[in-house]
C-alpha atoms as one frame of an Amber mdcrd trajectory, in Angstrom:
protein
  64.755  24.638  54.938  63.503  23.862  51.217  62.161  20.420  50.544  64.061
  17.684  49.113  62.158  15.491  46.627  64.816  12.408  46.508  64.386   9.704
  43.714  65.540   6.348  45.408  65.867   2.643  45.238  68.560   2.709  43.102
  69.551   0.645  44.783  67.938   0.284  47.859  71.161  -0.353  49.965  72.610
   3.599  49.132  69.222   5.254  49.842  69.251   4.092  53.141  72.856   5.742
  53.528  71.269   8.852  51.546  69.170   9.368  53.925  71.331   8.638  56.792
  73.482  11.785  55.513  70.728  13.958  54.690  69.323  13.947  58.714  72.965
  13.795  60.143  73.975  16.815  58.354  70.449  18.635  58.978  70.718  17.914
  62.544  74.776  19.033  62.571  73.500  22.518  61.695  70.295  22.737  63.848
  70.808  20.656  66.867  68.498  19.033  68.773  65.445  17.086  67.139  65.762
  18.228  63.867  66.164  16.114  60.777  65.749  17.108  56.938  62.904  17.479
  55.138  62.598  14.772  52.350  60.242  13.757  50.081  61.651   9.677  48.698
  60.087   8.530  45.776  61.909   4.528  45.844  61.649   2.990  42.246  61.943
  -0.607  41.396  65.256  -0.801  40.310  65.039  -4.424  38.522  63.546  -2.288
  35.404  66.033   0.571  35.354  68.999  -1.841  35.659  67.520  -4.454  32.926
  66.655  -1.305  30.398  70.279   0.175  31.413  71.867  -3.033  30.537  70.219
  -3.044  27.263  71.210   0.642  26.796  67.059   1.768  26.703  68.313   5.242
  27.827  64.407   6.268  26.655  63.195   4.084  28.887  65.080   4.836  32.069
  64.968   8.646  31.402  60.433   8.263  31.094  60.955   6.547  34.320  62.959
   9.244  36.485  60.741  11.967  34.580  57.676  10.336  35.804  59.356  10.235
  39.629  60.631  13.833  39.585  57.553  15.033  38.289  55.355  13.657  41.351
  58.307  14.865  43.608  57.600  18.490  42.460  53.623  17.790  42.363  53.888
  16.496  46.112  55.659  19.951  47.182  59.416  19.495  46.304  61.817  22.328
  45.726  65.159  20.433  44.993  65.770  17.267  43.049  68.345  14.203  43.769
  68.593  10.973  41.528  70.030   8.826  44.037  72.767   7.487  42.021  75.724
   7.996  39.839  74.788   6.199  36.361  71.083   7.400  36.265  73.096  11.023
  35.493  73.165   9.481  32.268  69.583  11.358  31.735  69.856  13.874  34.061
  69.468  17.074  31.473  66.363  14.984  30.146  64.759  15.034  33.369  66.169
  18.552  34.271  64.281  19.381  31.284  60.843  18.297  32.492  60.572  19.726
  35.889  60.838  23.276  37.244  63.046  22.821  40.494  66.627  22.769  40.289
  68.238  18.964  40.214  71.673  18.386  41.989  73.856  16.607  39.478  76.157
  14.571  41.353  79.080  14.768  39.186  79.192  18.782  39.876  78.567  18.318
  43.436  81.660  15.601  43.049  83.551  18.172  40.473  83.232  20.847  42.704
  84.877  19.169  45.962  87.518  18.142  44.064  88.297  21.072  42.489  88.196
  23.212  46.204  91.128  20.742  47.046  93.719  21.754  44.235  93.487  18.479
  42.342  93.103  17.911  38.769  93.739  14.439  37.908  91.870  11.725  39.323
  90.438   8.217  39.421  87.032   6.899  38.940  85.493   4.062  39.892  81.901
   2.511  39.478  79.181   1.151  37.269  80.989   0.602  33.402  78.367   2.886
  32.106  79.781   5.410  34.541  83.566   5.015  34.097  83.066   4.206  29.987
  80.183   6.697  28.736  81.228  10.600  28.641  78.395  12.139  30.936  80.035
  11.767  33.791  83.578  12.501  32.825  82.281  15.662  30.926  81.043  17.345
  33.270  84.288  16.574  35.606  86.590  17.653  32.786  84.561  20.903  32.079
  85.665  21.832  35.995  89.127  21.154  34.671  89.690  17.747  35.644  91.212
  14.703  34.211  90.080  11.149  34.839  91.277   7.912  35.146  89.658   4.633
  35.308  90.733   0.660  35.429  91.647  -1.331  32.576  89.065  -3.204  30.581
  88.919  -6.180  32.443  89.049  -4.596  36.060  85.870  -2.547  34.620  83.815
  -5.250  34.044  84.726  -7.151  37.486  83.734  -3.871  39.431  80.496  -3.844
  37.346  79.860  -7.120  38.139  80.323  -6.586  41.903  78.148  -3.871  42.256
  74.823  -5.195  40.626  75.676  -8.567  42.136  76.394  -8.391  45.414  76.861
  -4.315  46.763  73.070  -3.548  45.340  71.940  -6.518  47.396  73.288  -5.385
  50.079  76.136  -8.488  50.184  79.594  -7.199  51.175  82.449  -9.328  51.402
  86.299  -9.236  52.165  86.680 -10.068  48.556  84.897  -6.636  47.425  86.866
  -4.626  49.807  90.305  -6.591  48.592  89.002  -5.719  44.942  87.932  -1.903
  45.568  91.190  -1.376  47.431  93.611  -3.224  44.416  91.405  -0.531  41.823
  92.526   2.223  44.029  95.952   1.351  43.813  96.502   0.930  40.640  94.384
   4.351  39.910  97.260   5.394  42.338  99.954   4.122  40.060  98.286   5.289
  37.238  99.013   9.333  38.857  95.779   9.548  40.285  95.679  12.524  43.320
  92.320  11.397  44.580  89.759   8.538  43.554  86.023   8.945  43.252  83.973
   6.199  44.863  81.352   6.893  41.400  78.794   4.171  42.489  76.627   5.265
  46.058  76.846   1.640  47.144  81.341   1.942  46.802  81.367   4.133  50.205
  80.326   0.629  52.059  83.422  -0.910  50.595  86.086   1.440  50.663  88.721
   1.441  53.370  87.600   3.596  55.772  91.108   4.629  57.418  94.232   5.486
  56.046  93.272   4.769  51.973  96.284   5.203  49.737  95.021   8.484  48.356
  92.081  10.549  49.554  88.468   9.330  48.480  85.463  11.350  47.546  82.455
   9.493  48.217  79.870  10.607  45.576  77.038   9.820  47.785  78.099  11.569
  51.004  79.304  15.032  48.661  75.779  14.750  46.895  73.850  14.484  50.057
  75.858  17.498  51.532  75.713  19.592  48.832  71.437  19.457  48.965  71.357
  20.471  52.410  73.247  23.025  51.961  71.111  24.150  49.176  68.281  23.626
  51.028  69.429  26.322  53.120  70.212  28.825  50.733  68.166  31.633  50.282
């Protein structure tokens, strides 16, 4: 089993559920007292959010270079950024280490793309659903995206850095995530990403109106079962 060097804290709330997956999923395949072999490097995120808000792109990427880089120093052989907008830099940090990082919106691309779909909602962070390096990379696997309206952006922004990275859900969020996923629905949407790690919390859990692919749960997956490749 290789060693995952995780960057975390991003927020806090999601790593715990990385993690979660990661040792469930070990333990699926091994049995008994086995869990996975992680390396967590948990940031601050107050920075990363303030210099994301501002669009310092610089800034955050020096930060998750200077994380990966002690991940591969302390022994790791595979790379996660713990969250969906951070991407945004992903090749930059890709760029300054040696071990392999697991973008998350392949991992995501991929699952979809084993079910037969090819259009699809997205939900999360506005830098996720608005920017193009996310929906890129999901297009290059021959997919088409869909996200909210304007104003239904910004209120899902809002929620997330305001109450889901705090750990604070309500009935409200789930009424709000659940209306989004509707009206991706309506829109023609197959399938709806949950594009922020913190969404899976909020999402209904049984019977959604179209199936959900929970970016954190495919990411987590798809690093064990790297870690176990030759």
């Amino acid at each position: 089993m290789k060693v995952i060097g995780f960057i975390g804290g991003m927020s806090w709330v999601s790593t715990l559920d990385y993690y979660r997956l990661l040792n469930e999923e070990v333990q699926r395949r091994l049995g008994g007292l086995h869990s996975a072999r992680v390396i967590l490097n948990s940031l601050d995120f107050a920075p990363l959010a303030q210099a994301q808000k501002t669009g310092d792109w610089e800034k955050v990427g020096d930060i998750l270079i200077t994380a990966a880089v002690a991940l591969e120093t302390a022994g790791a052989e595979l790379l996660l950024i713990g969250t969906n907008t951070m991407h945004r830099v992903a090749d930059t940090v890709q760029a300054r280490v040696r071990i392999p990082l697991i973008h998350i919106a392949d991992a995501v691309g991929d699952a979809i793309r084993d079910t037969g779909m090819h259009r699809v909602g997205l939900l999360g962070t506005r830098a996720t659903m608005e920017q193009n390096f996310y929906s890129e990379r999901l297009a290059a696997k021959g997919l088409h995206v869909l996200t909210p309206p304007a104003a239904e952006r910004e209120l899902l922004d809002r929620l997330i850095f305001e109450e889901l990275c705090r750990g604070v859900v309500t009935k409200a969020a789930r009424n709000l995530v659940l209306s989004l996923i509707r009206e991706l629905q309506q829109q023609g949407a197959q399938g709806v990403i949950l594009g922020c790690t913190e969404l899976g919390g909020v999402a209904p859990q049984q019977s959604p109106p179209v199936p959900l692919f929970d970016s954190a749960r495919i990411h987590a997956l798809k690093a064990v079962k790297l870690a176990f490749s030759a």
